[in-house]
N, C-alpha and C positions, 0 to 999 in steps of 0.2 A: 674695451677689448674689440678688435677687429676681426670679423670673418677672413680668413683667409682660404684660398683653394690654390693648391700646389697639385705643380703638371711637371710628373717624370717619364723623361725617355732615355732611351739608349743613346749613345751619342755614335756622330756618324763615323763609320768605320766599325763599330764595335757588333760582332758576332751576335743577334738577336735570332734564337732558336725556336721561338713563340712565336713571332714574328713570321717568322720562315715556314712554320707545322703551318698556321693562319691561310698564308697565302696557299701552299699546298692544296689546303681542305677549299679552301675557294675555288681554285683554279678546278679540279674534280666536280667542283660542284656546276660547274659552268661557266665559273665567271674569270674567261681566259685574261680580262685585261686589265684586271689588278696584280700590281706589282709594287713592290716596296712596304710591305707591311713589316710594321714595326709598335711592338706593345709596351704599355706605357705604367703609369701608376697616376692615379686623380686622389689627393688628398684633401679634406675639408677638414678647415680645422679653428675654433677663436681662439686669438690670444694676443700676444703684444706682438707687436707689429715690427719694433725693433729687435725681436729675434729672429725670426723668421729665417734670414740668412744660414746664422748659427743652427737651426736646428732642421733644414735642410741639409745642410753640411754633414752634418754628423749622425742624424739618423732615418731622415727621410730620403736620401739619396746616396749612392756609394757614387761619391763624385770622379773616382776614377773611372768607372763605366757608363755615368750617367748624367744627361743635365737637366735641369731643373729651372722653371719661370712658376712663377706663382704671382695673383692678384689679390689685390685688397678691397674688401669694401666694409663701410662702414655700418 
């Protein structure tokens, strides 16, 4: 079985409201020159290695809203 860690974001153009509150509360807090915040999801996970795709697809990312890279290691 392979370790794998899966990295979801928004994809670009897509409405990210978390994202947006984020920078907000930054920006209040001082920090004027952050911009583009955008939140994500960090999955770890072992298993086969040739699923991975599949099971991104289907339940670790809503692929219409989101994309998704993940690594492997052994």
């Amino acid at each position: 079985m392979a370790k794998i860690k899966v990295y979801v974001t928004p994809k670009h153009g897509v409405l990210d409201p978390q994202g947006k509150t984020v920078e907000a509360a930054l920006h209040t807090m001082g920090y004027k020159n952050v911009s583009n915040v955008h939140i994500g999801k960090y999955i770890e996970l072992e298993g086969p290695e040739n699923k991975i795709d599949e099971m991104c697809k289907k339940i670790l990312s809503n692929p219409i809203i989101e994309d998704y890279r993940y690594e492997v290691t052994e």
